[in-house]
C-alpha positions as YAML, in Angstrom:
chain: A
units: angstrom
residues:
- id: 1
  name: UNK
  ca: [0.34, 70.36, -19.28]
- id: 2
  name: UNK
  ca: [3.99, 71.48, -20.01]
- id: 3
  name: UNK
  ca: [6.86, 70.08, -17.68]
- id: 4
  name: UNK
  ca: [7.42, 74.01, -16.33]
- id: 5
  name: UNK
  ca: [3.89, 74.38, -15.31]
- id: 6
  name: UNK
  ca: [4.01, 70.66, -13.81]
- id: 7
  name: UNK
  ca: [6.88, 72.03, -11.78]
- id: 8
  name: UNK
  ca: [5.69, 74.95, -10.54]
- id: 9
  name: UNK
  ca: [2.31, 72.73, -9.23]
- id: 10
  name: UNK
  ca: [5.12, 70.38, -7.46]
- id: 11
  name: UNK
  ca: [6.78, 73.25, -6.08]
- id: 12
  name: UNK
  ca: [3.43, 75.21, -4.87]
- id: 13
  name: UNK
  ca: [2.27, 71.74, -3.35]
- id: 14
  name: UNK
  ca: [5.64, 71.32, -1.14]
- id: 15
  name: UNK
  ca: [4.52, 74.74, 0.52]
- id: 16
  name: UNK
  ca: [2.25, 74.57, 3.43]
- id: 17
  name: UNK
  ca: [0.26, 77.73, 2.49]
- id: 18
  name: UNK
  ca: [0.92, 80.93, 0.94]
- id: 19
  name: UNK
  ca: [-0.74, 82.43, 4.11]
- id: 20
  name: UNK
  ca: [2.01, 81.46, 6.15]
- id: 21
  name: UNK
  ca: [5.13, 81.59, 4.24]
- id: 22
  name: UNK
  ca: [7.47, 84.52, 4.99]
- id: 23
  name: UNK
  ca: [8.50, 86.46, 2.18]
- id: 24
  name: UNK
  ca: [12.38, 85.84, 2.55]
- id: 25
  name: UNK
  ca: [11.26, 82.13, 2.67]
- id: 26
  name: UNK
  ca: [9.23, 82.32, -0.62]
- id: 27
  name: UNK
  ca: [12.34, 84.04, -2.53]
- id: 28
  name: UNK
  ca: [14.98, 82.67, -1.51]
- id: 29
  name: UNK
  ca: [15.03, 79.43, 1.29]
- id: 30
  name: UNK
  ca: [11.85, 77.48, -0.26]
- id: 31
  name: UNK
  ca: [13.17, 77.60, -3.83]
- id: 32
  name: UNK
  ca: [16.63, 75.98, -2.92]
- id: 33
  name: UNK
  ca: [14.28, 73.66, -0.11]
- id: 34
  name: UNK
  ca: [12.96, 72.45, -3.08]
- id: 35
  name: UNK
  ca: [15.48, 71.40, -5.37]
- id: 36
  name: UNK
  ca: [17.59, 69.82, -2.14]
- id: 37
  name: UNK
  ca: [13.88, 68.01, -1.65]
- id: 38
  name: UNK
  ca: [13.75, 66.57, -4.80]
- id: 39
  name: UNK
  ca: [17.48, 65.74, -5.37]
- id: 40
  name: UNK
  ca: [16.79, 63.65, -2.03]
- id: 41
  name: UNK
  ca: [13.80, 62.25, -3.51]
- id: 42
  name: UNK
  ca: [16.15, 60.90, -6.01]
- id: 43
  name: UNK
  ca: [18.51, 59.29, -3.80]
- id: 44
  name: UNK
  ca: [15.86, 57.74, -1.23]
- id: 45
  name: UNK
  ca: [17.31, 60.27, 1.22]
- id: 46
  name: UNK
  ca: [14.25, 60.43, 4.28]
- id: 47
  name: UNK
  ca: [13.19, 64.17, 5.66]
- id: 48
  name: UNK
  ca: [14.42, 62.85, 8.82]
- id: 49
  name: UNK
  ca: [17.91, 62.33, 7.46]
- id: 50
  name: UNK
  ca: [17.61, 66.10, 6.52]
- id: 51
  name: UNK
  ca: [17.10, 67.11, 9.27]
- id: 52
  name: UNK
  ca: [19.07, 65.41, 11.38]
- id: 53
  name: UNK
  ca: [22.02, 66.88, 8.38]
- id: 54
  name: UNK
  ca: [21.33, 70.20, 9.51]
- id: 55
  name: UNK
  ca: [21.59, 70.04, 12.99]
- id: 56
  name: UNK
  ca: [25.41, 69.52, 12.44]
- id: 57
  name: UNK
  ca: [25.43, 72.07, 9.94]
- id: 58
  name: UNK
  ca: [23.95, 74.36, 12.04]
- id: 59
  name: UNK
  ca: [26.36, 73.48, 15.36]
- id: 60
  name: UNK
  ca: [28.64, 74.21, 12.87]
- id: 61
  name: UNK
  ca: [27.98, 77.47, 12.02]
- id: 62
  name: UNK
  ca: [27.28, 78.28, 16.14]
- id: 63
  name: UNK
  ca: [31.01, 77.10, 16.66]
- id: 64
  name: UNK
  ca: [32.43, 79.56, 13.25]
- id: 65
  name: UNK
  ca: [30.70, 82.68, 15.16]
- id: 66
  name: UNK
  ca: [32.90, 81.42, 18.40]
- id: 67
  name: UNK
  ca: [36.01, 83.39, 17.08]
- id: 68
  name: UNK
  ca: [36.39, 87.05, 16.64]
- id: 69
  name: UNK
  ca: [37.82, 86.86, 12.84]
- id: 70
  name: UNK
  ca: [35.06, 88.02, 10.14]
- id: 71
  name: UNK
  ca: [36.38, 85.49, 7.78]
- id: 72
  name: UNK
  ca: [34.98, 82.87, 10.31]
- id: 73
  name: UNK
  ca: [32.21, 84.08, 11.10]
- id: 74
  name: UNK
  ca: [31.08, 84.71, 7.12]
- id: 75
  name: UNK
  ca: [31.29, 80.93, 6.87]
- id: 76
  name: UNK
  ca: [29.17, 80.33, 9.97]
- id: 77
  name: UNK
  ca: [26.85, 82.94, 7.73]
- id: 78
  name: UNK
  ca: [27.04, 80.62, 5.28]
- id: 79
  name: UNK
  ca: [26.84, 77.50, 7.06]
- id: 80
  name: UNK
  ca: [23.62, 78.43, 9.19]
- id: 81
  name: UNK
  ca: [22.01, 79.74, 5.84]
- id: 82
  name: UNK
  ca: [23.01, 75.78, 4.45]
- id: 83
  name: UNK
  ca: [21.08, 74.39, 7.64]
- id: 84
  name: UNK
  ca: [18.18, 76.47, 7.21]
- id: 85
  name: UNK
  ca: [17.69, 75.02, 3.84]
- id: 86
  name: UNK
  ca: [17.89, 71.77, 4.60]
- id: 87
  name: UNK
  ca: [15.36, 72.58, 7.26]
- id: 88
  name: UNK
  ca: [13.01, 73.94, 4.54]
- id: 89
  name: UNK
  ca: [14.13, 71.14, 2.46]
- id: 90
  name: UNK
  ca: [12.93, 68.41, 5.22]
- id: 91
  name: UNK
  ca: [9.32, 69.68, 5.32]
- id: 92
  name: UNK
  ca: [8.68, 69.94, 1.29]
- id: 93
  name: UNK
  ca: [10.00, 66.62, 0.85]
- id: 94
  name: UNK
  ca: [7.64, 64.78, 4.01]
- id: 95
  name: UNK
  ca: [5.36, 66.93, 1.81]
- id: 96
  name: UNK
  ca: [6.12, 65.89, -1.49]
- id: 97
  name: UNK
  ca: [6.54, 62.02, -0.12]
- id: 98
  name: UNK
  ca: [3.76, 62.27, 2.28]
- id: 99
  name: UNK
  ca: [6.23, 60.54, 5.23]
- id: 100
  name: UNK
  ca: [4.66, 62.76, 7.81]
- id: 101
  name: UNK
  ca: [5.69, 61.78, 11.84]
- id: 102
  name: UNK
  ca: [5.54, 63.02, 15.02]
- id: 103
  name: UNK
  ca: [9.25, 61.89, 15.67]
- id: 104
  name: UNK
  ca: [9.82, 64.36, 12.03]
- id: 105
  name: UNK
  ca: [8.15, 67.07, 13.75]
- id: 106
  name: UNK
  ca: [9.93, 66.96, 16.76]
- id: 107
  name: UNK
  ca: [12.87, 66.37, 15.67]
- id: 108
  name: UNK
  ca: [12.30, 69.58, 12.94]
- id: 109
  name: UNK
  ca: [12.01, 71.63, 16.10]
- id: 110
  name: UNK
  ca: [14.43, 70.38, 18.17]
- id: 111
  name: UNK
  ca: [16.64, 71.16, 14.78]
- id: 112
  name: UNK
  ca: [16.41, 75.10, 15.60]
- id: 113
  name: UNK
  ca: [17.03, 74.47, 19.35]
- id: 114
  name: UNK
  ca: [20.53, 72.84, 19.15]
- id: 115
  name: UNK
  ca: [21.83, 75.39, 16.22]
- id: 116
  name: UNK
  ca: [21.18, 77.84, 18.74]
- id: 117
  name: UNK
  ca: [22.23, 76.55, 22.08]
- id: 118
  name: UNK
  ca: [25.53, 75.86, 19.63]
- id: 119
  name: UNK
  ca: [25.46, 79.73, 18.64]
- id: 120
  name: UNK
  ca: [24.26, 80.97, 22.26]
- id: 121
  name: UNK
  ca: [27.18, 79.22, 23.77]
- id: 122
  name: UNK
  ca: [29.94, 80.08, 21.32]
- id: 123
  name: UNK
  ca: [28.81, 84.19, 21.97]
- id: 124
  name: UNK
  ca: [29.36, 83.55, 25.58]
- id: 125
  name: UNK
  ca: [32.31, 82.13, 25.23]
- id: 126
  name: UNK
  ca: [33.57, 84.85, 22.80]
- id: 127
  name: UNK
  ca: [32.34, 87.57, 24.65]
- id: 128
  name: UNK
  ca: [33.84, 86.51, 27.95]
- id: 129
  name: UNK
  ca: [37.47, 86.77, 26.02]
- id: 130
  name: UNK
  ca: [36.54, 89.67, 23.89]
- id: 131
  name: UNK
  ca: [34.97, 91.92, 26.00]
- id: 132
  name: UNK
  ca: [36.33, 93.89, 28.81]
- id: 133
  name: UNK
  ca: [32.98, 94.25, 30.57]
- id: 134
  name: UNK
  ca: [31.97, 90.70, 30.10]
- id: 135
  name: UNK
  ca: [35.27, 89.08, 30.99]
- id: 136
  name: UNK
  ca: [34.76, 91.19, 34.38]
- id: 137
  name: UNK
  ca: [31.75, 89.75, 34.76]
- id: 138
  name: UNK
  ca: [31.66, 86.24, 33.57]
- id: 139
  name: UNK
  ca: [28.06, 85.77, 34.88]
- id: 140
  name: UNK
  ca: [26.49, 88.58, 33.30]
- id: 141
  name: UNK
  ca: [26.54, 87.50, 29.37]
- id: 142
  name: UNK
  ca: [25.28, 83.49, 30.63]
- id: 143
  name: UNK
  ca: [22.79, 84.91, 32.78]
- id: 144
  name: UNK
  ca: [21.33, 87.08, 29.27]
- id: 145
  name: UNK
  ca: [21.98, 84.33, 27.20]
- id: 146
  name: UNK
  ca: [19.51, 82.06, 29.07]
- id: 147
  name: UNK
  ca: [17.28, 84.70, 29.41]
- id: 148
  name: UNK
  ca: [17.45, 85.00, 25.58]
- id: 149
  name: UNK
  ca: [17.02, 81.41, 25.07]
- id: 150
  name: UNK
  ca: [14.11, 80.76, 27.21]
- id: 151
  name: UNK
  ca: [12.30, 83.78, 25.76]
- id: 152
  name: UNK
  ca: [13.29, 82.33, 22.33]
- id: 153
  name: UNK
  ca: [11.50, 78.82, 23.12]
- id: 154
  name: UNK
  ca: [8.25, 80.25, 23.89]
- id: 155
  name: UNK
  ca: [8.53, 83.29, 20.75]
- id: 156
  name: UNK
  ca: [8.78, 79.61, 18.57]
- id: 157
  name: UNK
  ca: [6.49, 78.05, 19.91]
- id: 158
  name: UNK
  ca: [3.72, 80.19, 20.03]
- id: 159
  name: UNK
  ca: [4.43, 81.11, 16.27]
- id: 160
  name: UNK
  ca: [4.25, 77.76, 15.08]
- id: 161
  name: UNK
  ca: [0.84, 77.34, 17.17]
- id: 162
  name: UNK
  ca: [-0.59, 80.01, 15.60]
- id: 163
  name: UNK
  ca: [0.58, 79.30, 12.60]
- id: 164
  name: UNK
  ca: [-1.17, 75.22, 12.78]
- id: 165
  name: UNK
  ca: [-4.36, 76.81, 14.11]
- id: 166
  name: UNK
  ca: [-4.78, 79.65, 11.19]
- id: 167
  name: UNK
  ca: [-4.15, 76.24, 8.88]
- id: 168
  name: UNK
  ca: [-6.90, 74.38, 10.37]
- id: 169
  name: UNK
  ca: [-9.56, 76.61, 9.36]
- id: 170
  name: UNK
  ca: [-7.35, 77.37, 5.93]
- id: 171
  name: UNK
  ca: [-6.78, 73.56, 5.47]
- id: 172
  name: UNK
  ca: [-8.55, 71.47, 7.86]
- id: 173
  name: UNK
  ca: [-7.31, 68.72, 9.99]
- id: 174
  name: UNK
  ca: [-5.22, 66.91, 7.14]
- id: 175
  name: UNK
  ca: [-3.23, 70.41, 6.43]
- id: 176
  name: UNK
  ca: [-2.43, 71.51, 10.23]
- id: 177
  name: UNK
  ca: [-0.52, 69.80, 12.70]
- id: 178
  name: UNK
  ca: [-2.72, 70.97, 15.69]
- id: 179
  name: UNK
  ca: [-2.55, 68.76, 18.76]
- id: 180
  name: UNK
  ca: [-4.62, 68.51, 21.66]
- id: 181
  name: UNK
  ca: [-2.65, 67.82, 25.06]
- id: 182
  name: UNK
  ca: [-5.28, 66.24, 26.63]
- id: 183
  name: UNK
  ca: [-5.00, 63.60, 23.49]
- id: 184
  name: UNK
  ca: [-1.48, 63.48, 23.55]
- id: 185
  name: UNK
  ca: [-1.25, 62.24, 27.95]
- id: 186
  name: UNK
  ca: [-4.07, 59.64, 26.57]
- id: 187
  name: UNK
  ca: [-1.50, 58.31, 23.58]
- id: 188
  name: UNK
  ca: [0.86, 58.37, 26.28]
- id: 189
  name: UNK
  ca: [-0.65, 56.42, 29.13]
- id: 190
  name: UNK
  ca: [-0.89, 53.87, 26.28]
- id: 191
  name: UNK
  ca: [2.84, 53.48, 26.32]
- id: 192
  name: UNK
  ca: [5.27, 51.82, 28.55]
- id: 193
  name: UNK
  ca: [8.61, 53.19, 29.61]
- id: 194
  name: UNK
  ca: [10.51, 49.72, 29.52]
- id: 195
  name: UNK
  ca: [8.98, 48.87, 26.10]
- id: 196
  name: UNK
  ca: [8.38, 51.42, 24.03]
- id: 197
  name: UNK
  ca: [11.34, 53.99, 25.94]
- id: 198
  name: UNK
  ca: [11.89, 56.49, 22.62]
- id: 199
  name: UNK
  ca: [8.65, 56.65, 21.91]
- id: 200
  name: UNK
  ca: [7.74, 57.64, 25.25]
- id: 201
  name: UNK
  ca: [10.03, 60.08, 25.78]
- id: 202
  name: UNK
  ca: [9.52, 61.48, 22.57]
- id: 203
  name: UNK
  ca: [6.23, 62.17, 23.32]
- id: 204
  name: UNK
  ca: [6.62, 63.04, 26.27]
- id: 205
  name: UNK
  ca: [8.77, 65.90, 25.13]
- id: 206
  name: UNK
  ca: [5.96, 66.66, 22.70]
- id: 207
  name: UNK
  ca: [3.28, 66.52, 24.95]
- id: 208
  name: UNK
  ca: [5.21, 69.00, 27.55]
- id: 209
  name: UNK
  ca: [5.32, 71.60, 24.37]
- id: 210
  name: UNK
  ca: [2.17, 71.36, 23.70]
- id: 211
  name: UNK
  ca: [0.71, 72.15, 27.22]
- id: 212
  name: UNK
  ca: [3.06, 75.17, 27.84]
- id: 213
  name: UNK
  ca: [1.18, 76.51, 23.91]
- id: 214
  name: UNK
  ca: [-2.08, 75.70, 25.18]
- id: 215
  name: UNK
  ca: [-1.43, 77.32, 28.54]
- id: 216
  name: UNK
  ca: [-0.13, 80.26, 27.15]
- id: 217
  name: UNK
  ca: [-3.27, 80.51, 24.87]
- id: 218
  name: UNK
  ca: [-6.29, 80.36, 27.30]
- id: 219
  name: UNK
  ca: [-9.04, 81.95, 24.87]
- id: 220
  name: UNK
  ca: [-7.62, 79.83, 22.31]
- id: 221
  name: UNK
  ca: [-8.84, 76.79, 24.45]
- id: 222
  name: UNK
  ca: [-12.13, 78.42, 24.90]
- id: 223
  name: UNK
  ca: [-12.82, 78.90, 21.87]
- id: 224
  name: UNK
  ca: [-11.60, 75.15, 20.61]
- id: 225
  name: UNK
  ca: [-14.11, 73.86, 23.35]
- id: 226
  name: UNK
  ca: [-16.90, 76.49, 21.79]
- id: 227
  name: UNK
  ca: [-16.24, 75.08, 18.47]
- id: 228
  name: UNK
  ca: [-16.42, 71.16, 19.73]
- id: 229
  name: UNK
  ca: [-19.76, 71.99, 21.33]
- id: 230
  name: UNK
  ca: [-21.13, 73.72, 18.67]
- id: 231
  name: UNK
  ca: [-20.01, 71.08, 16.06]
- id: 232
  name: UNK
  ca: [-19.62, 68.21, 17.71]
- id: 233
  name: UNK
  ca: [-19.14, 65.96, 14.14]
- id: 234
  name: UNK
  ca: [-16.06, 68.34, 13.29]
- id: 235
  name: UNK
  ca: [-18.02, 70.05, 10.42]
- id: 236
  name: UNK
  ca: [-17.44, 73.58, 10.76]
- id: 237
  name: UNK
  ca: [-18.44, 75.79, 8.77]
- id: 238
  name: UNK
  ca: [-16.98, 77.53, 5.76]
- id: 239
  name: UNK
  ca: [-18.58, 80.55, 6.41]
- id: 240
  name: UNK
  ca: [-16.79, 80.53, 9.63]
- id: 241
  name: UNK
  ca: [-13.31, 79.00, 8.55]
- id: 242
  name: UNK
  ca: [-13.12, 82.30, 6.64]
- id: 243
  name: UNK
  ca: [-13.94, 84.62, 8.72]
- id: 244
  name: UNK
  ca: [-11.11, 83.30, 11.08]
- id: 245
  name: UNK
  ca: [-8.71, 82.89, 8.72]
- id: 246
  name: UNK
  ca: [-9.46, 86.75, 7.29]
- id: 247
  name: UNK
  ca: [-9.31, 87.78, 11.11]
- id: 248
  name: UNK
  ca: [-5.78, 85.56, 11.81]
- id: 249
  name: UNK
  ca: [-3.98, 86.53, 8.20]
- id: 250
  name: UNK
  ca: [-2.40, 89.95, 9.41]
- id: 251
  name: UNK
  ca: [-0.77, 88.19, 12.41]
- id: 252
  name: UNK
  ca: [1.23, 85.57, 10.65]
- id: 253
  name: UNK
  ca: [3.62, 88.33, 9.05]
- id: 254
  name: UNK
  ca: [4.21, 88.27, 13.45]
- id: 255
  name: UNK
  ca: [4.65, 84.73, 13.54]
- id: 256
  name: UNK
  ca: [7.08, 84.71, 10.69]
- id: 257
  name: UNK
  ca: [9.09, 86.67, 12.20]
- id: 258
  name: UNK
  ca: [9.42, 85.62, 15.13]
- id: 259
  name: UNK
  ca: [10.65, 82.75, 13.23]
- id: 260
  name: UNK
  ca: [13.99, 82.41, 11.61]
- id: 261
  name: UNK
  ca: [15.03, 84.63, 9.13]
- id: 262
  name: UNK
  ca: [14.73, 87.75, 11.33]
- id: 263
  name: UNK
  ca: [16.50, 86.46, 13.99]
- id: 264
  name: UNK
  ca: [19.49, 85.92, 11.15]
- id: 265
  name: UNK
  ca: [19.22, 89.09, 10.20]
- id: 266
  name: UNK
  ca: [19.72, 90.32, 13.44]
- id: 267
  name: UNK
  ca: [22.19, 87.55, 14.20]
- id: 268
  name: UNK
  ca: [24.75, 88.45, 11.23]
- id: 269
  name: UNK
  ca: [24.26, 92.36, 11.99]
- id: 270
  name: UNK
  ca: [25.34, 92.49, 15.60]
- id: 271
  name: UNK
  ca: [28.49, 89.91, 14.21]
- id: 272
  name: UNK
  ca: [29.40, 92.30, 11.57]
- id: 273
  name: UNK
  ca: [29.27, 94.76, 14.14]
- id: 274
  name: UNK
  ca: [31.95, 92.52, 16.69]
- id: 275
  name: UNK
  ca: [29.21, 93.27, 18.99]
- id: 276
  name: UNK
  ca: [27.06, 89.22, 19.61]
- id: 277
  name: UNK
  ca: [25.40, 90.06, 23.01]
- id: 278
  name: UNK
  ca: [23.25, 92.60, 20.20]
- id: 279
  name: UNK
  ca: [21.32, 89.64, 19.21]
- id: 280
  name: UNK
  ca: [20.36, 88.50, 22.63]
- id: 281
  name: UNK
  ca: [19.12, 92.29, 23.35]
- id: 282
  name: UNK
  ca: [17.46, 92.05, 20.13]
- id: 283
  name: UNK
  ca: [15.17, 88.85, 20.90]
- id: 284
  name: UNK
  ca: [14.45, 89.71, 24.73]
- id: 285
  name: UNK
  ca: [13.51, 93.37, 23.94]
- id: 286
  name: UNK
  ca: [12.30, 93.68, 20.44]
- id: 287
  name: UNK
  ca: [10.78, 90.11, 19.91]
- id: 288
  name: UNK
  ca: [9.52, 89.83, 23.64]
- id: 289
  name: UNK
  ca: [7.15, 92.97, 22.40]
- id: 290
  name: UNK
  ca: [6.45, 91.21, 19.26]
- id: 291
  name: UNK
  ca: [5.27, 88.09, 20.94]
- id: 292
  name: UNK
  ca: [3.56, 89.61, 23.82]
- id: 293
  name: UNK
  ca: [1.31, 91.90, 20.96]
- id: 294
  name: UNK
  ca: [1.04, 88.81, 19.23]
- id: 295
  name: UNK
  ca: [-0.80, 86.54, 21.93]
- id: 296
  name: UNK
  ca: [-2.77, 89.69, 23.01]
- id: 297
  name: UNK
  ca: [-4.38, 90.07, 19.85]
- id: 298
  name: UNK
  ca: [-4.50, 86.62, 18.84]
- id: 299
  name: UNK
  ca: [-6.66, 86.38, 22.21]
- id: 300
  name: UNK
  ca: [-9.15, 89.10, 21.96]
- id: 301
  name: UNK
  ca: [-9.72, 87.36, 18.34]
- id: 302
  name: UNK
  ca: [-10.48, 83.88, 19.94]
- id: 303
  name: UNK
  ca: [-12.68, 85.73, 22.42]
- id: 304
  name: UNK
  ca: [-14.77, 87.66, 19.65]
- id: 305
  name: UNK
  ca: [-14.93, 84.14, 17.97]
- id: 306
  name: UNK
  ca: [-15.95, 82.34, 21.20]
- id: 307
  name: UNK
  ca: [-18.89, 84.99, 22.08]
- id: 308
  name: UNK
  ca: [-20.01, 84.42, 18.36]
- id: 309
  name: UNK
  ca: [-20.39, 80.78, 18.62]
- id: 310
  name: UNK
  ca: [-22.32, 81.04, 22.19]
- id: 311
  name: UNK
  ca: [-24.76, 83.94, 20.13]
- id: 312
  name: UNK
  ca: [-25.00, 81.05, 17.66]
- id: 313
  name: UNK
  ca: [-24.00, 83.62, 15.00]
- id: 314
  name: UNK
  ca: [-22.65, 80.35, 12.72]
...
């Protein structure tokens, strides 16, 4: 086999599935994710160390969009585009290396989170000495942003949830990272605060996320339950794997973006157009609708699934 096909089997096995990677991601972020994965392969660089690297990168780009010059905000542009690879870059190399964790996970979603707390508060602020409305009414652009932010939370959340479960029946358990709360309180009645503290509280924080996903995903639980009666030795079907995953595929072009690149998009538009609070109408209005179709369909197909298990239809 020739080093260029070689590569391209590398590069195809960093990805988590085709079925789930965004298009912007496939062109363009998981390309460059891939040679910063394997130049830190070189150096013994950690996907941890990644993405802990973009998190400044990222605050750094939130405080560039802080100041009204274009200039500035063009290297915040840049800077948040330079995070975002190195987030890509974190999750080929744990795949390339095969140094999965649940601290990497976490800390690959808190990652997002502080970028844009950084970039929420830095609009505030600029908006509140910009703007003749909002410096009138200090309250008003805070009040939207968390608003924004806690809408943003649950958008991410519930795409990466739906996003593990369409890779369990694509992948199985080895190629999802689906969680069960119920497992996750048992892990962490195991631990003790005074000797195992950042453990603890890491999965505590974990555990917290994963009961708001399953709470905003009833059917989903039903039909989790449906499947552990029915196949109670984990076998499921592959008849039934791909009916699911031809019933899910449509909905993870949703997922994706509610994701990242979108929200860029949107992000660098209402900057170019010196107008910020744009991007927080942008994910409490359009992405709101998004998510709220989203879990609405992604329900009645967990439902259809359920009542097929209980006919014994598989």
């Amino acid at each position: 086999m020739s080093n260029k096909s070689n590569t391209k089997r590398a590069y195809l096995e960093s990805l988590k599935s085709l079925d789930t990677e965004e298009g912007i991601d496939l062109v363009f972020y998981r390309p460059i994710g891939y040679a910063w994965a394997c130049l830190a392969k070189r150096l013994g660089v950690t996907p941890n160390a990644i993405t802990i690297a973009s998190i400044f990168i990222g605050i750094g780009a939130g405080i560039a969009f802080y100041f009204p010059q274009m200039w500035i905000n063009v290297i915040g542009m840049l800077l948040l585009i330079w995070a975002n690879s190195f987030d890509s870059a974190d999750g080929q190399l744990a795949r390339m290396t095969k140094q999965y964790s649940r601290l990497g996970r976490i800390l690959d979603g808190l990652s997002g989170d502080f970028w844009f707390a950084a970039i929420y508060i830095a609009i505030c602020l600029r908006e509140n000495m910009t703007s003749q409305f909002f410096s009138a009414h200090h309250w008003a652009i805070w009040t939207i942003a968390v608003a924004a932010g806690i809408c943003h939370a649950k958008q991410a959340a519930m795409a990466d949830y739906y996003r593990q479960f369409h890779l369990y029946f694509l992948k199985g358990e080895a190629g999802s990272e689906l969680e069960t709360a119920s497992e996750l309180k048992k892990r962490l009645a195991q631990l003790s605060w005074s000797k195992d503290f950042w453990k603890k509280l890491t999965l505590t924080v974990y555990t917290n996320y994963t009961v708001q996903q399953e709470a905003t995903a009833p059917a989903m639980q039903k039909l989790r339950a449906a499947l552990n009666r029915r196949f109670p030795d984990g076998v499921i079907p592959q008849s039934f794997r791909e009916d699911f995953r031809a019933a899910s595929l449509p909905l993870m072009k949703y997922t994706n973006i509610l994701s990242f690149n979108w929200r860029c998009i949107a992000l660098f538009v209402s900057l170019f157009l010196q107008m910020p609070w744009l991007y927080f109408a942008f994910e409490l209005i359009v992405l709101n609708a998004l998510l709220i179709y989203m879990v609405l369909r992604h329900e009645s197909i967990c439902r259809r699934f359920t009542k097929a298990l209980n006919e014994d239809k598989y």
